[in-house]
N, C-alpha and C positions, 0 to 999 in steps of 0.2 A: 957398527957398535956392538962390542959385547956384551951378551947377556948371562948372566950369573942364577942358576936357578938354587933354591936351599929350601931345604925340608928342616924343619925343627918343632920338637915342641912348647909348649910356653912354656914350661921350663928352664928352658934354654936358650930363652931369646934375652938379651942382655934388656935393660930397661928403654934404653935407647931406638932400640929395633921395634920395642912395643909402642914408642911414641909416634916414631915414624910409619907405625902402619894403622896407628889409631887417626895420625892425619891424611893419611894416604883415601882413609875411608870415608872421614870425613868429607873432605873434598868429594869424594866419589859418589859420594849420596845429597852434593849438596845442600850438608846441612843436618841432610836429615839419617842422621846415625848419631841413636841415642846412649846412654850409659848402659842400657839394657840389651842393645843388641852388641855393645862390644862384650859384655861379660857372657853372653851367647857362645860366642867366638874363642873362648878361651879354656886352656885343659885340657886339648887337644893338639893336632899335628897344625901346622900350619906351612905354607908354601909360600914364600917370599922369593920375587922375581927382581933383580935388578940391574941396570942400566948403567951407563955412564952418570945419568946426571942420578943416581941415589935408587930409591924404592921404588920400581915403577909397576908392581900388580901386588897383589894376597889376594887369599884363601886360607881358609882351615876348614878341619874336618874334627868334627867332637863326638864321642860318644852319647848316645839317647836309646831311650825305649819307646819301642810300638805296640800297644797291644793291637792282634789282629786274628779274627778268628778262633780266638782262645788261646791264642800265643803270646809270648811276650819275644819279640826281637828285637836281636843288638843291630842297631842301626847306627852308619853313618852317617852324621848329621852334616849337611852344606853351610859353612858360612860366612861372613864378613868376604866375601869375593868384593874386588872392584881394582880397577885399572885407572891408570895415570890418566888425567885427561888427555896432553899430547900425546899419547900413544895407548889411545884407543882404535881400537881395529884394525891392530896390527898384528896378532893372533898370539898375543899373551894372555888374554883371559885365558884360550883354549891350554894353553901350556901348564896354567893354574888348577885346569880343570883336571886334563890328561894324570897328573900327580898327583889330584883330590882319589880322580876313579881309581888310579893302582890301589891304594890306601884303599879302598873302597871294598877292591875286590878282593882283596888279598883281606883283610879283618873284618869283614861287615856281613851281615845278610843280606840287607840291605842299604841302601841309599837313597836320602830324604832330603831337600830343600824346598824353603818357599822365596820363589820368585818373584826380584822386581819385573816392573813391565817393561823395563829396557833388557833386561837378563835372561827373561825368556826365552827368544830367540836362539842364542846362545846353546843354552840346556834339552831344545828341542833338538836342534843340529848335530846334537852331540848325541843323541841315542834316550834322553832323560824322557819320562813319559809322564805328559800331566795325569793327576790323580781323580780319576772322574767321581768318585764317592765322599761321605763326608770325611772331615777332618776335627777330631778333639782334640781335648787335655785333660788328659785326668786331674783337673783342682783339688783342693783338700775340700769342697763337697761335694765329689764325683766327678762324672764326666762330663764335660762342658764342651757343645761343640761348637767351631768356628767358621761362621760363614765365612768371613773375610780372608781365610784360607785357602779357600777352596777355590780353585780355578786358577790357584799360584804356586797350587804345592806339586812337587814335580819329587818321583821316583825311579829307581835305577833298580829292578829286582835283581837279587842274586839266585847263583844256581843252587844252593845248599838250601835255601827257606822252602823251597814250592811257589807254585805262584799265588798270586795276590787278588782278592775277589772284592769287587767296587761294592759291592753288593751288604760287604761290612766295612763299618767304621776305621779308620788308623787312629787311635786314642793312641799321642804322645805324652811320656811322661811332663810333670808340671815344670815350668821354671818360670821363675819374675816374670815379669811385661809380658806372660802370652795373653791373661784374659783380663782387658783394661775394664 
C-alpha cells in the first residue's frame, strides 16, 4: 500500500482535507475531541499521512508561548495527533511525529505537548521527556496553574534555549478551553 506523506498549513488545506481530519480525530479520540481542541490545532503546519483507502494519520504543530525562568519562548506546540483505527500500530503516528520534530527543530526552542494516556508511550519512545514541574496559563487574571497537566505534558528541549529547570513553572500562553 502506498503511503503519501504532506505537510501543509491550514491555509492551505482545502475545506475538504479539514473535514476529513476533523473526522479522522474524532474517531481517534473516541468522541472525545472537542470544538476547542480542534481550534488548538489550527494555524499552524500540519502533517497529513495517507493511504489507499483516504486520511489515515494527522498532526500539527502551532505556534505558543512559555514563560520560563524570565523567559518568554517560542515553542512548538504538539497537536490533534491521532491514527486511523485500522492502522494503528503500524508506525504512522511515528512518521507524524518524525515531521512534527524536523518542524520542531528547525523553528522552535522548544517543543510542548500534553499527552493522552494512550499517546504517551509513543512520545516517550521517541526522545519526548515528561515535564516533572508545574504546569500554567497565564489567564486574563494571571497565572493559573494546572494540575491536570501535569504528568501529561511532555517536552522536547532544543539546543538554542539552555536547558529547562522543573524547579520553575512553564506558564503557557492563554487560549479557550485550557482553564474550565
Amino acid at each position: 500500500m502506498a503511503i503519501r506523506l504532506r505537510t501543509a498549513h491550514t491555509a492551505d488545506l482545502a475545506p475538504a482535507e479539514l473535514r476529513a481530519a476533523r473526522a479522522l480525530l474524532e474517531d481517534a479520540f473516541d468522541g472525545d475531541f472537542r470544538d476547542e481542541d480542534w481550534d488548538h490545532g489550527l494555524g499552524g503546519l500540519h502533517v497529513l499521512v495517507h493511504d489507499g483507502r483516504g486520511l489515515a494519520a494527522h498532526g500539527s504543530v502551532i505556534q505558543r508561548r512559555v514563560l520560563h525562568r524570565g523567559r518568554s519562548l517560542r515553542v512548538g506546540y504538539v497537536e490533534a495527533v491521532g491514527v486511523r483505527e485500522d492502522v494503528r500500530r503500524t508506525g504512522l503516528g511515528g512518521r507524524v511525529m518524525a515531521e512534527l520534530e524536523r518542524i520542531i527543530e528547525g523553528a522552535y526552542g522548544l517543543g510542548a505537548l500534553s499527552a493522552s494516556e494512550d499517546g504517551a508511550a509513543l512520545y516517550a519512545a521517541r526522545g519526548w521527556q515528561l515535564w516533572p514541574g508545574h504546569v500554567c496559563v497565564l489567564a486574563p487574571d494571571g497565572a493559573v496553574r494546572l494540575p491536570d497537566e501535569e504528568g501529561t505534558t511532555f517536552v522536547r528541549p532544543g539546543t538554542a534555549m539552555g536547558p529547562l529547570d522543573p524547579a520553575y513553572a512553564l506558564v503557557f500562553d492563554w487560549r479557550d478551553g485550557d482553564v474550565l
